[in-house]
C-alpha positions as CSV (number, residue, x, y, z in Angstrom):
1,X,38.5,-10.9,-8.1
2,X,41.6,-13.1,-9.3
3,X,41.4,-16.6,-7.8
4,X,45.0,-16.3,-6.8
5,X,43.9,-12.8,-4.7
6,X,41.1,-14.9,-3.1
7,X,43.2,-17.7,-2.1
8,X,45.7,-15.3,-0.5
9,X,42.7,-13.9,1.2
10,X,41.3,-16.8,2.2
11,X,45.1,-17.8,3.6
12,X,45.1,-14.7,5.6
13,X,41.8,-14.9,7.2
14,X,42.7,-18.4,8.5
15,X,46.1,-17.2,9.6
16,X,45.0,-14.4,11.7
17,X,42.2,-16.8,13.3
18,X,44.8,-19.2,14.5
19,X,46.7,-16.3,15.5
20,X,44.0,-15.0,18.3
21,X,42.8,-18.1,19.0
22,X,46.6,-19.4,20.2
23,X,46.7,-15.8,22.0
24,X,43.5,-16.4,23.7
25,X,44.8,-19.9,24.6
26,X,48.4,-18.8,25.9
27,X,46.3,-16.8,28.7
28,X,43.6,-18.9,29.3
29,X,45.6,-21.9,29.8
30,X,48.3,-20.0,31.6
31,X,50.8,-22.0,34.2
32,X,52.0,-19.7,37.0
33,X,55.8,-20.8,37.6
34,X,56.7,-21.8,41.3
35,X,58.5,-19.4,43.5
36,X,60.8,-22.0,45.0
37,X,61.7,-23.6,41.8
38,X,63.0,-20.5,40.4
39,X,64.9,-19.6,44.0
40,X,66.2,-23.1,43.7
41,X,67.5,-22.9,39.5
42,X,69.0,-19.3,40.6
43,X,70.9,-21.3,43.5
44,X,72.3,-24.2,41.7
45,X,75.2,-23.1,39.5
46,X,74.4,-22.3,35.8
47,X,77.0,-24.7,34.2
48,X,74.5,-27.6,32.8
49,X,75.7,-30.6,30.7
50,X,74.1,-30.4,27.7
């Protein structure tokens, strides 16, 4: 093979690693939101400054 084919390989492979290993991350590290917080941001009126 080309070198320019195996360095788009190679780019690729890394890519999809990171790819799983943030996905695996997201749910492993997962922060459940609080019910009150979100009862209180839906009570508070939605015109923010900024």
């Amino acid at each position: 093979m080309s070198t320019v084919v195996m360095a788009i390989l190679a780019v690729t492979v890394i890519g999809v690693i990171c790819a799983v290993m943030l996905a695996v991350a997201s749910k492993v590290m997962a922060v459940k939101t609080d019910e009150k917080a979100a009862e209180l941001r839906e009570a508070l009126p939605g015109a923010n400054c900024g």
